[in-house]
Backbone bond lengths (Angstrom), bond angles and torsions (degrees), N, CA, C in turn:
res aa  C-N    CA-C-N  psi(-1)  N-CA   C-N-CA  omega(-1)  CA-C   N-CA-C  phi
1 X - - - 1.444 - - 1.518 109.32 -
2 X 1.052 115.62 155.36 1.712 113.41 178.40 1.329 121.40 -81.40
3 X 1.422 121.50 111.11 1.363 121.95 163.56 1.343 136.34 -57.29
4 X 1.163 103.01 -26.60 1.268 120.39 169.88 1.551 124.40 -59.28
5 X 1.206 145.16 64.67 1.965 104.89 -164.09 1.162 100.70 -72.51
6 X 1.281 168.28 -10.83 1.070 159.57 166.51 1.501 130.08 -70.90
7 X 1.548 98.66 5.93 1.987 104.42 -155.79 2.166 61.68 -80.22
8 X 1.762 96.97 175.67 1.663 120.51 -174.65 1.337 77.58 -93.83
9 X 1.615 112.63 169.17 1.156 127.37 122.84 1.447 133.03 -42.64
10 X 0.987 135.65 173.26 1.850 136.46 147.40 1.106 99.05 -120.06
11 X 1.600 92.87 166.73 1.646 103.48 154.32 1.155 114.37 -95.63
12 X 1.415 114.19 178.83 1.682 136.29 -166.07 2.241 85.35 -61.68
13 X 1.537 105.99 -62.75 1.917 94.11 -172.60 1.365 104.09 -57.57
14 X 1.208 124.68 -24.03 1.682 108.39 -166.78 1.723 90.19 -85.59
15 X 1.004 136.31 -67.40 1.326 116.56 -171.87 1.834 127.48 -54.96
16 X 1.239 85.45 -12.99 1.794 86.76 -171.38 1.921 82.95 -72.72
17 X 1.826 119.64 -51.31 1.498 101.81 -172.63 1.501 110.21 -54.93
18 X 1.361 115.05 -43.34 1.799 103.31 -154.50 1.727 108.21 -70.95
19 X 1.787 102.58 -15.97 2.047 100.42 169.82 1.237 96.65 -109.99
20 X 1.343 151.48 23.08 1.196 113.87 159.76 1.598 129.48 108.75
21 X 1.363 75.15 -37.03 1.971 101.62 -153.56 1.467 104.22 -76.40
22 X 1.538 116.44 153.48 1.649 102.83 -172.24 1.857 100.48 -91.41
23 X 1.184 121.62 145.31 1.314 133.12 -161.05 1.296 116.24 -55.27
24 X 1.705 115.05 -21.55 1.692 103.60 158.01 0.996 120.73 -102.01
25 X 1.343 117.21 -15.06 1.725 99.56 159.73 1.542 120.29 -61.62
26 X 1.306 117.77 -50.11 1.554 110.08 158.66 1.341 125.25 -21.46
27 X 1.566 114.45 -72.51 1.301 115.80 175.08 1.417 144.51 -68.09
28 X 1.682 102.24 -8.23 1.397 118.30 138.19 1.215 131.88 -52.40
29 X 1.399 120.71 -51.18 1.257 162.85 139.60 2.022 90.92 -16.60
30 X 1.025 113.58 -105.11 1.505 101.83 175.03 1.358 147.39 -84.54
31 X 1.340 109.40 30.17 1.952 149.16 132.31 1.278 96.64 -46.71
32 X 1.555 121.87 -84.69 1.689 123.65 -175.25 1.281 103.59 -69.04
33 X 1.224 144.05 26.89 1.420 128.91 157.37 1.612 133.95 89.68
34 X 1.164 92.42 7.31 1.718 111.45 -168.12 1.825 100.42 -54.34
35 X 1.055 120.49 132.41 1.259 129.99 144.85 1.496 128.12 7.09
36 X 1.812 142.67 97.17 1.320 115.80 164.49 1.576 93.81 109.41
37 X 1.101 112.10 -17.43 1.703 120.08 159.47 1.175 131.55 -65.09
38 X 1.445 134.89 109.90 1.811 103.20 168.40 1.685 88.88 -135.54
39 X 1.833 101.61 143.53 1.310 103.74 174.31 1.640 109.34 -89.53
40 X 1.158 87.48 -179.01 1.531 100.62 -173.33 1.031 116.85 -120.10
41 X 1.631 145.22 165.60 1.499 137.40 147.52 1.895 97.74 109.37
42 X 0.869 81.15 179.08 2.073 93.13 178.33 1.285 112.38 -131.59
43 X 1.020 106.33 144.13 1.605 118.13 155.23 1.869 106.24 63.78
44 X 1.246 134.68 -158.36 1.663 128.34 -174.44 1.683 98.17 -23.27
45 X 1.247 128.39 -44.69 1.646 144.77 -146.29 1.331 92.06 -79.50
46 X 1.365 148.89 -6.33 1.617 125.50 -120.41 1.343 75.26 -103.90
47 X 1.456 139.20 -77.87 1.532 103.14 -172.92 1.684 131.06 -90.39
48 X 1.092 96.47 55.23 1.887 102.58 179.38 1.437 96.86 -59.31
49 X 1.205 126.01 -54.09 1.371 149.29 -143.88 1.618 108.54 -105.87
50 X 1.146 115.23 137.03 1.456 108.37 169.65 1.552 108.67 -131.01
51 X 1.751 126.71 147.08 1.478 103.38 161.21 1.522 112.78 -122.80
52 X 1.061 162.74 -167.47 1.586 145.67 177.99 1.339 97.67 -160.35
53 X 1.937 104.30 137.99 1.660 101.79 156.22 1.471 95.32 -106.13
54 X 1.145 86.03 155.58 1.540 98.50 -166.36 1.555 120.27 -103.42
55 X 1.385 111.65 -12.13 1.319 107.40 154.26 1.777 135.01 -61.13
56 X 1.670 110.85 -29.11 1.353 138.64 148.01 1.838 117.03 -49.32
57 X 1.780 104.08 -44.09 1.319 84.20 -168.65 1.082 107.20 -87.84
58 X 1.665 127.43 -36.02 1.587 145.50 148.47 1.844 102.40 5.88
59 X 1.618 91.88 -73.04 1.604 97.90 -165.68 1.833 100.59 -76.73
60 X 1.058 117.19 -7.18 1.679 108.99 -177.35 1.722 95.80 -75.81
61 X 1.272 112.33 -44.92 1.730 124.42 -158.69 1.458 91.26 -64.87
62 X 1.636 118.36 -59.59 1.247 109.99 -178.55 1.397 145.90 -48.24
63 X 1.454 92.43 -34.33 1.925 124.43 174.79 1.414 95.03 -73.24
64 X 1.281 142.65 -56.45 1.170 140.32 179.62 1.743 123.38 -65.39
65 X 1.224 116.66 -12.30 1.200 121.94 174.19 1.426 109.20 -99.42
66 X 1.453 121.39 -34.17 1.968 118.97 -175.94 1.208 78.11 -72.39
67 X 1.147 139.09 -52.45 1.967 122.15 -152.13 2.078 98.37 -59.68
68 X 1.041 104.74 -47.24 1.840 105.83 -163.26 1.899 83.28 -66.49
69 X 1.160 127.62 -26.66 1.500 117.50 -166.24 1.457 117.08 -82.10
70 X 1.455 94.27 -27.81 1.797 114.62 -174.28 2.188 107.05 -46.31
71 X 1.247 108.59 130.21 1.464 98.37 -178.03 1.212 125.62 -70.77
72 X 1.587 125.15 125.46 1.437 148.06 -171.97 1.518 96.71 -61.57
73 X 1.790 127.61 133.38 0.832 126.42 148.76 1.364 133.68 -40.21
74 X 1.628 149.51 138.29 1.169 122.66 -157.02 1.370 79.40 -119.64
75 X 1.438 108.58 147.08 1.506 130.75 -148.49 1.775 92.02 -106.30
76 X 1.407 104.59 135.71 1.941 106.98 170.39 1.670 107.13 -113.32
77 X 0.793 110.07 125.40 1.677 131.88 154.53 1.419 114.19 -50.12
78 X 1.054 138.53 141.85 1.530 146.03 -175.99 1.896 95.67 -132.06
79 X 1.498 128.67 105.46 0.996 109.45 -179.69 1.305 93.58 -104.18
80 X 1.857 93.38 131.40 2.014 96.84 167.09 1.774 106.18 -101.70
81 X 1.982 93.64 168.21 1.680 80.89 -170.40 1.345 111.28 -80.57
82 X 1.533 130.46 9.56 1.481 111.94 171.75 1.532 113.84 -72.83
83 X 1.211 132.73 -14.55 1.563 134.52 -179.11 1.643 109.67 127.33
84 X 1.434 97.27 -7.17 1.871 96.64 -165.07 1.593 96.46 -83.93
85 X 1.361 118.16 170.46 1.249 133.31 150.60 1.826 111.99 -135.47
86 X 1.458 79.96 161.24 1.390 100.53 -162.52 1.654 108.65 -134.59
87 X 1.613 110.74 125.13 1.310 113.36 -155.87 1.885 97.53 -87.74
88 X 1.197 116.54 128.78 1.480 130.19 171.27 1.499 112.90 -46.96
């Protein structure tokens, strides 16, 4: 959440420069709801528009990247002699 209340909004180009990110993945990115997003507009319009603080989306990108990095249990096979396997 933003600590800041005073940090601005951005827009959708200013945040795509300060992460990096190419401008529809972003807005894919805050379609599904990611963090640091807020749409804009009313009614059919409501998300035409997007604006982002970016200290919010900063920490969403980050939280979302240690989790995909975090180490995968490594999975064992049990082979029986009819041919089947069976996941541990």
């Amino acid at each position: 959440m933003n600590n800041d209340p005073k940090e601005p909004f951005v827009s959708t180009d200013e945040a795509v420069r300060r992460t990096g990110l190419k401008r529809r993945f972003l807005l894919s990115l805050a379609r599904q709801g990611i963090a640091g997003a807020y749409p804009l507009g009313t009614g059919l319009r409501l998300r035409n528009r997007w604006v982002f603080v970016l200290s919010e989306l900063t920490e969403a990108i980050r939280h979302n990247a240690s989790m995909r990095r975090s180490p995968q249990p490594e999975r064992s096979y049990d082979l029986k002699l009819s041919g089947r396997s069976s996941l541990k």
